[in-house]
C-alpha positions as CSV (number, residue, x, y, z in Angstrom):
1,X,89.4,103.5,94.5
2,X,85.8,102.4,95.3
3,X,85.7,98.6,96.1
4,X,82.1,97.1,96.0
5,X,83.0,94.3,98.2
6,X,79.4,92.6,98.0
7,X,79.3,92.6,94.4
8,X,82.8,91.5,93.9
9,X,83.4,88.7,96.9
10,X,80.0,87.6,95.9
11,X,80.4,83.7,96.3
12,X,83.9,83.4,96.9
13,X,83.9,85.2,100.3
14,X,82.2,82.4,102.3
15,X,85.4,79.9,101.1
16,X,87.8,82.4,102.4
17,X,88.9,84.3,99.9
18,X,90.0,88.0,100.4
19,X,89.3,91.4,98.9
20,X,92.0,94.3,99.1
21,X,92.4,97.4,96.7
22,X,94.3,100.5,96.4
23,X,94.1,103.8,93.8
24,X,97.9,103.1,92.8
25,X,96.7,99.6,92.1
26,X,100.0,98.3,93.4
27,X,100.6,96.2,97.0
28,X,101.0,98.5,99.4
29,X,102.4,97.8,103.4
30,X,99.0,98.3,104.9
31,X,97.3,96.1,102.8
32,X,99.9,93.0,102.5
33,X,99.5,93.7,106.3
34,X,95.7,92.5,105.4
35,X,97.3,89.8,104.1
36,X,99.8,88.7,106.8
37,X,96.8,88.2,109.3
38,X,94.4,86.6,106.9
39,X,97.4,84.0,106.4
40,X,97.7,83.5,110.4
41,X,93.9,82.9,110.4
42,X,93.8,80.1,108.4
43,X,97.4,78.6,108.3
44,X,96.8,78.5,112.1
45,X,100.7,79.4,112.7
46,X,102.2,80.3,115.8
47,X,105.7,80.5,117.5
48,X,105.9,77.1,118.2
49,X,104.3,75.7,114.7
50,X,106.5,78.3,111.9
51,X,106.0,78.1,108.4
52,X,107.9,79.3,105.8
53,X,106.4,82.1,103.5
54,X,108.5,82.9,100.5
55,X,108.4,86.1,98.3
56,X,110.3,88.7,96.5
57,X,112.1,92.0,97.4
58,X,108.8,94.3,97.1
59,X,109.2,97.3,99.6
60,X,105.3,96.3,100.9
61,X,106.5,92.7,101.8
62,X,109.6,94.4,103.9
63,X,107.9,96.8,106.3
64,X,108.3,97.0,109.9
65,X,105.5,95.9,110.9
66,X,104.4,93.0,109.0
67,X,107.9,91.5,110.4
68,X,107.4,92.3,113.3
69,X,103.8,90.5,113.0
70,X,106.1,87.3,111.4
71,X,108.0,86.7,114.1
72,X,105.3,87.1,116.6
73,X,103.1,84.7,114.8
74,X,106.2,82.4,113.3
75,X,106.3,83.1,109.8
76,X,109.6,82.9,108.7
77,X,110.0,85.1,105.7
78,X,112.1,84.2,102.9
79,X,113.1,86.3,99.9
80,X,114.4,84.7,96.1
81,X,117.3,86.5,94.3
82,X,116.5,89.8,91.7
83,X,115.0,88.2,88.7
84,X,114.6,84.6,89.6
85,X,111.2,84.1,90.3
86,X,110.3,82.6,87.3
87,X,112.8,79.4,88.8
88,X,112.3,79.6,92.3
89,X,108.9,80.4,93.0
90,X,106.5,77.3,93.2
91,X,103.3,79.5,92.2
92,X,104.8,80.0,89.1
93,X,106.4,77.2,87.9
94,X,103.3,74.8,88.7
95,X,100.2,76.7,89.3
96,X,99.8,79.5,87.8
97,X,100.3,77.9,84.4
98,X,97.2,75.8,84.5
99,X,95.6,78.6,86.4
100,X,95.8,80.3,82.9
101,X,94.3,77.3,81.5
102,X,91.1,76.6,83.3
103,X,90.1,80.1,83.9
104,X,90.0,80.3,80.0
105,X,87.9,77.5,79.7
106,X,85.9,78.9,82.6
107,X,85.2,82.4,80.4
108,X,84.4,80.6,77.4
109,X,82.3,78.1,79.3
110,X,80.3,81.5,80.6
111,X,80.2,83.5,77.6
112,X,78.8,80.5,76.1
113,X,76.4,80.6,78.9
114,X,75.7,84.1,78.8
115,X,74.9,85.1,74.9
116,X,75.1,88.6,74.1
117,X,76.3,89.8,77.3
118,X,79.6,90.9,78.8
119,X,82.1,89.3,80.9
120,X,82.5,92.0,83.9
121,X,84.7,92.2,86.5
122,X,81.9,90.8,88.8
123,X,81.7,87.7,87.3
124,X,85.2,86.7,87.8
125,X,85.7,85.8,91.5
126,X,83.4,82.7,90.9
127,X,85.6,82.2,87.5
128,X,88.6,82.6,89.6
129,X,87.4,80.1,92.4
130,X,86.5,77.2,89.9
131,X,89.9,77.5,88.3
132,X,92.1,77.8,91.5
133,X,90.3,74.6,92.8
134,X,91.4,73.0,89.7
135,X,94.8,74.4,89.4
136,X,96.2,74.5,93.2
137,X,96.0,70.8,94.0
138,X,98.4,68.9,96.3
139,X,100.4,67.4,93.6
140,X,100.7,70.8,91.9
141,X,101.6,72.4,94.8
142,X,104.4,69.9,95.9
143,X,105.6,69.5,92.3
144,X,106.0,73.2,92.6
145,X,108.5,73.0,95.7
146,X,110.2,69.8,94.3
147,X,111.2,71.4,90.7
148,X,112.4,74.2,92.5
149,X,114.7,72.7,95.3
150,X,113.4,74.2,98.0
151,X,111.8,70.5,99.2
152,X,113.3,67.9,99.2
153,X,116.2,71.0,99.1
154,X,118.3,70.3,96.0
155,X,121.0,72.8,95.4
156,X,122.1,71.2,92.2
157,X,118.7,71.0,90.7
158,X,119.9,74.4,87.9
159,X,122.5,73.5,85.5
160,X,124.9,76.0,83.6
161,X,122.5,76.4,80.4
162,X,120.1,77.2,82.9
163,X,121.6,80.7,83.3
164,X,122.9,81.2,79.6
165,X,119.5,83.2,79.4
166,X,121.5,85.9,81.2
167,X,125.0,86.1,79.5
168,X,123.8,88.6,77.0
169,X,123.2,91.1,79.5
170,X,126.3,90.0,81.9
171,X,128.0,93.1,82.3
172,X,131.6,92.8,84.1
173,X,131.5,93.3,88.6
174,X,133.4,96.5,88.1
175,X,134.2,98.7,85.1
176,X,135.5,101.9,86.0
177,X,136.8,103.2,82.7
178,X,136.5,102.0,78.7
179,X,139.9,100.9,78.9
180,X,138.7,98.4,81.0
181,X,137.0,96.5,78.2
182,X,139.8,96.3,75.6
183,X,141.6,93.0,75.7
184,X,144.9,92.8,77.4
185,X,148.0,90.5,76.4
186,X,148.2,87.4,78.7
187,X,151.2,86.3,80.2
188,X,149.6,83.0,81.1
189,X,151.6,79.8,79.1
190,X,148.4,77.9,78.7
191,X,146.9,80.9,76.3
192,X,147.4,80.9,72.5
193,X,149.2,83.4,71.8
194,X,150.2,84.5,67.6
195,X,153.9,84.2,66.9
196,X,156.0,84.5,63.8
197,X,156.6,81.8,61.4
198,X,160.1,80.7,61.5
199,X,159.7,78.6,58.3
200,X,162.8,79.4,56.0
201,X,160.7,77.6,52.6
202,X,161.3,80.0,49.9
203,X,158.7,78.6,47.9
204,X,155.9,79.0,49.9
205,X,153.3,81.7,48.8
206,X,153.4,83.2,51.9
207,X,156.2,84.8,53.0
208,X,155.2,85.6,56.7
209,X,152.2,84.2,58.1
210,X,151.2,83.6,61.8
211,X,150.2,81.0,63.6
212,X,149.1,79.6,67.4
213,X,151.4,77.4,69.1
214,X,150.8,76.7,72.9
215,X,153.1,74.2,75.1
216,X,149.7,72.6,76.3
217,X,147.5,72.3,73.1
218,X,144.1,71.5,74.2
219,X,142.2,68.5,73.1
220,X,139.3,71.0,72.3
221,X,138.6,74.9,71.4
222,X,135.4,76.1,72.2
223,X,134.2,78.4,69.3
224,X,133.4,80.8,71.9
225,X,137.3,81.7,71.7
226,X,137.3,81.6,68.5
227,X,134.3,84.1,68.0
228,X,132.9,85.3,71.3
229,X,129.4,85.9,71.9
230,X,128.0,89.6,71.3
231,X,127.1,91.1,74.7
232,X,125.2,94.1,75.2
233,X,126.3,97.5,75.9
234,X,126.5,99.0,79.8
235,X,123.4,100.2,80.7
236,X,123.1,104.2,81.2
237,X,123.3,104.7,85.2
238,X,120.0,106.2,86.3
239,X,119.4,109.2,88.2
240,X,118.0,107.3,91.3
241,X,118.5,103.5,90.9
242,X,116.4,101.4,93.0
243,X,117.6,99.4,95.6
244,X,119.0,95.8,94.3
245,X,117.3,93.6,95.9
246,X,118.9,89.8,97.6
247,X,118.0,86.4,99.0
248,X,117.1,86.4,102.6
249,X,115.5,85.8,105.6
250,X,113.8,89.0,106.6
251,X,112.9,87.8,109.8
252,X,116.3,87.0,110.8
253,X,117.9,89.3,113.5
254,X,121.0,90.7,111.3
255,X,117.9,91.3,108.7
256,X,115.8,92.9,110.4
257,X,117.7,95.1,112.1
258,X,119.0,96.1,108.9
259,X,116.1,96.7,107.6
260,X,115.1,98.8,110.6
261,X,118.2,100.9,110.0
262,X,117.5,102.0,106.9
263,X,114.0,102.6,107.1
264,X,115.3,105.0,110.5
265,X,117.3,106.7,107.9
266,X,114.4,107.5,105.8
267,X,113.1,111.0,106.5
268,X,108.9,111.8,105.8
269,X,108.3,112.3,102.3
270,X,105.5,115.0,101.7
271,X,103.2,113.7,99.0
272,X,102.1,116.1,96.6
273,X,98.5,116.8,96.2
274,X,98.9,116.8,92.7
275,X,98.3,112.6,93.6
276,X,95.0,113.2,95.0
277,X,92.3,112.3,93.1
278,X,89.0,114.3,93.5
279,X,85.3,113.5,93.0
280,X,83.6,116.3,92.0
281,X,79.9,116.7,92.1
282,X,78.3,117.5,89.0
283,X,74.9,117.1,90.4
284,X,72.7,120.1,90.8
285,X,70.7,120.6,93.5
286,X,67.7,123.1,92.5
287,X,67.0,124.4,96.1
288,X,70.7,125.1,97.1
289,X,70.2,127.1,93.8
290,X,67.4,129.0,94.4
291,X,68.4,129.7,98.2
292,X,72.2,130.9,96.4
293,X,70.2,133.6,94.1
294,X,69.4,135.9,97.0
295,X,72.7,135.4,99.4
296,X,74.4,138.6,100.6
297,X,78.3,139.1,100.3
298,X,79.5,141.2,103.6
299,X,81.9,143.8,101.9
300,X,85.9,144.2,102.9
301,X,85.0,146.0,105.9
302,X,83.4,142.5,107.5
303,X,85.0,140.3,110.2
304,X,84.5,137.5,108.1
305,X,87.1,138.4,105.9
306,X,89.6,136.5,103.2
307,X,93.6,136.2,104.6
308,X,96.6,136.6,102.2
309,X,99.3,137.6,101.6
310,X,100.0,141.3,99.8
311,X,102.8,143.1,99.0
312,X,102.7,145.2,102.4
313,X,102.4,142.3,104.8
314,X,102.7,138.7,104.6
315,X,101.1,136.4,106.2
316,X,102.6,133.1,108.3
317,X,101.2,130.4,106.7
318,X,103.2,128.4,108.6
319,X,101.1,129.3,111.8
320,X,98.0,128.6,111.2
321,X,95.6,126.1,114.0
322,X,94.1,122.8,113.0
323,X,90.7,122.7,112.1
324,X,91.3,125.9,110.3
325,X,89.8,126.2,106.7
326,X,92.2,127.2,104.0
327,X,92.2,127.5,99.5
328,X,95.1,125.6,98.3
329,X,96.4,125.2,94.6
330,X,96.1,121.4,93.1
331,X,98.2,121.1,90.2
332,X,97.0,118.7,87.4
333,X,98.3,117.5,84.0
334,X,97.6,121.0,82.6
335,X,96.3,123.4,84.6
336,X,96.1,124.4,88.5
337,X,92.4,124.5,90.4
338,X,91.5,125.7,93.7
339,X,89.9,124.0,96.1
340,X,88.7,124.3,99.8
341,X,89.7,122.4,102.8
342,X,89.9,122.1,106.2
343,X,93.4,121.8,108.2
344,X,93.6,118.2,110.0
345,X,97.3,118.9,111.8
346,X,100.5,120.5,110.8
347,X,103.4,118.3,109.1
348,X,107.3,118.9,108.7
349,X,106.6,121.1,105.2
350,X,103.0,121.7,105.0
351,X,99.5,120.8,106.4
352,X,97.6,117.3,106.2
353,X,93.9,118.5,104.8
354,X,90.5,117.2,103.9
355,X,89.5,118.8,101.2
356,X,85.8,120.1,101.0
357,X,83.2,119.1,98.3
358,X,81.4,122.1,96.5
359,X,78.4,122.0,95.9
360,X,77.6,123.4,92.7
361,X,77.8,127.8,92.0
362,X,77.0,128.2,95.7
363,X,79.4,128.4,98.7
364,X,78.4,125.1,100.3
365,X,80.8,122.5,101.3
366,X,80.6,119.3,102.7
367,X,83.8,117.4,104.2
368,X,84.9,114.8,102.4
369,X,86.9,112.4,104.9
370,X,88.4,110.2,101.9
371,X,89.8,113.0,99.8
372,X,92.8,113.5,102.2
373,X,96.2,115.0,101.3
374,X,99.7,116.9,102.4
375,X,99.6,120.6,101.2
376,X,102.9,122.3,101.0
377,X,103.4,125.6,102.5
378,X,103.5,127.5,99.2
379,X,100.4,126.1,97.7
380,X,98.0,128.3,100.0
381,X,96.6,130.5,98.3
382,X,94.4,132.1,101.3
383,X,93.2,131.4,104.9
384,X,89.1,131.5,104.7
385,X,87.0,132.7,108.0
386,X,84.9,130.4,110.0
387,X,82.0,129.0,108.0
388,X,78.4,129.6,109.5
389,X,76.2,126.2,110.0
390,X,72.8,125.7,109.2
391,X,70.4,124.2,111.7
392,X,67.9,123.0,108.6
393,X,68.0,119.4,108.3
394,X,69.1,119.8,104.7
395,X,71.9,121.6,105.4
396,X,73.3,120.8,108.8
397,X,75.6,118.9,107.1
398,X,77.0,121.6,105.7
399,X,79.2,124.6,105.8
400,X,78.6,128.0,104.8
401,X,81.2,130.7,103.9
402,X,79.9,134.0,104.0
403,X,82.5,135.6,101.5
404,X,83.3,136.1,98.0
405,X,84.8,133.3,96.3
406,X,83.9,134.0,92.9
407,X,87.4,134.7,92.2
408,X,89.0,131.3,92.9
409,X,87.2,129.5,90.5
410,X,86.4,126.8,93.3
411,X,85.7,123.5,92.3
């Protein structure tokens, strides 16, 4: 994702503000990383002067790494509970809501500023900035750790109805079977249990009737026993449930040697190049045309010659030496493309690539160092010869293939 940092920290930069961005538009471990150190720059935290940085369970915030960087620099890393940020966080409980408010008085205050035009994305860091200096004052902040507990620490500060939001989905610690939810008799005196009448009036209307007796009546019954609560049904178990998540202190030594174990455990994923995202120049360059008309194909009999596999001999595309250039398959929502690239180093499965930008109906390339991706073994469609370079200025930066491509549809 492109990130036009002088458009988009325009103003808010100078006050310290920081810009990150990634194509999955998530956090990622390099980037809160980013984040880590611009917190040491300006908290001016050390070993000897910790603070106390408090987040959730996000894989990003957990990486080797930035812990390692924490407890060099003494940032003691805390994380809430699953699903209690919305209590335990400060941010959140003090901040953020009047965040909300003044930056929508700040957009209506610039669209009134700014008839007929259109609130982009570059006018909202100064936005931002106005309504953070509004919204993240001192008593904000400290009202933030008070209502929460965490200073002056209060562990009583959440009461039982604070956690009746949850009952509906309590589901049981363990159910291992459905006859684990039907009721079973208690054997408990203090339960009411239905017995028999024993009343001998033959008058009465009802000739049998039950009733609750109990040797310790109590002085009240909750309707709850009476008529329970509906709860909801067990969720479906998914195919690959994500890690629960708990309260703790990352930088800790049981923690983070924990955490070290199972990221050890973890083997190298290869990525599929079907995540890449390619730019693809539509632009048309008249004299790489006109030079294209009159370019000569060397026939089968050429060095410079196409390698694949065929059904007489196959070819190891296991073996093949970095820098080496290569047609592999990308697979998209509904169709498969070829495109060129050039072999960076060999991986467990596969090759790590740049893939090369065509230059429109001619057999030009240009590497494109951003466009980088793992390439299984079985998505090679063909090894391609060593391309020929051009000592013209306009096309030293370029390589030439001297072979048929037509075929492979490149883009």
């Amino acid at each position: 994702m492109r990130f036009d940092a002088k458009r988009m920290m325009q103003g808010v930069s100078e006050c310290g503000a920081l810009g990150l961005v990634h194509s999955s538009g998530w956090m990622t471990a390099e980037n809160f990383f980013e984040v880590l150190k611009h917190l040491v720059k300006y908290s001016k935290c050390s070993f000897d002067n910790k603070i106390l940085l408090i987040m959730d369970n996000h894989d990003s915030h957990l990486s080797l790494k930035g812990l390692e960087y924490c407890r060099a620099n003494g940032i003691v890393v805390l994380t809430l509970p699953p699903h209690t940020s919305n209590k335990l966080q400060p941010l959140d409980r003090t901040v953020f809501g009047p965040f909300k408010t003044f930056f929508n008085q700040g957009a209506t205050s610039w669209l009134l500023m700014h008839p007929a035009q259109t609130l982009s994305i570059y006018d909202l860091p100064a936005i931002c900035l106005q309504a953070w200096d509004r919204a993240a004052t001192p008593t904000n902040i400290k009202s933030g750790f008070r209502c929460t507990g965490i200073m002056p620490f209060d562990r009583s500060i959440f009461k039982e109805e604070d956690f009746l939001s949850s009952y509906v989905t309590d589901q049981p610690v363990s159910i291992t079977n459905n006859s684990d939810l039907e009721p079973q008799p208690s054997t408990s005196k203090g339960n009411l249990e239905p017995q028999p009448s024993t009343s001998n009036d033959k008058d009465s209307s009802f000739t049998e009737s039950r009733v609750f007796i109990n040797e310790k009546t109590p002085s009240f019954i909750s309707p709850e026993l009476i008529s329970p609560f509906p709860k909801a049904e067990k969720r479906k178990s998914a195919r690959k449930a994500r890690n629960k998540g708990r309260c703790m202190i990352a930088t800790d030594t049981p923690e983070k040697d924990e955490i070290e174990a199972r990221h050890a455990k973890k083997k190298p994923k290869l990525e599929k190049v079907t995540a890449v995202k390619r730019k693809i120049c539509e632009e048309e360059d008249s004299d790489d045309q006109d030079m294209e008309d009159h370019i000569e194909y060397k026939d089968n009999s050429s060095d410079d010659e196409l390698v694949f596999s065929s059904g007489e001999e196959d070819v190891d595309y296991t073996k093949f030496p970095d820098k080496s250039y290569i047609i592999a398959k990308v697979y998209g929502k509904r169709s498969v493309r070829n495109y060129a690239a050039r072999i960076i180093k060999r991986v467990s499965d596969g090759y790590e690539v740049n893939f090369l930008k065509r230059h429109v109906a001619s057999n030009r390339f240009t590497i494109s160092e951003d466009d980088q991706a793992l390439v299984p073994f079985s998505d090679i469609t063909c090894k391609l010869p060593d391309p020929i370079s051009d000592t013209r200025d306009r096309f030293k930066d370029m390589l030439y293939f001297n072979v048929d491509l037509a075929e492979f549809s490149l883009h």
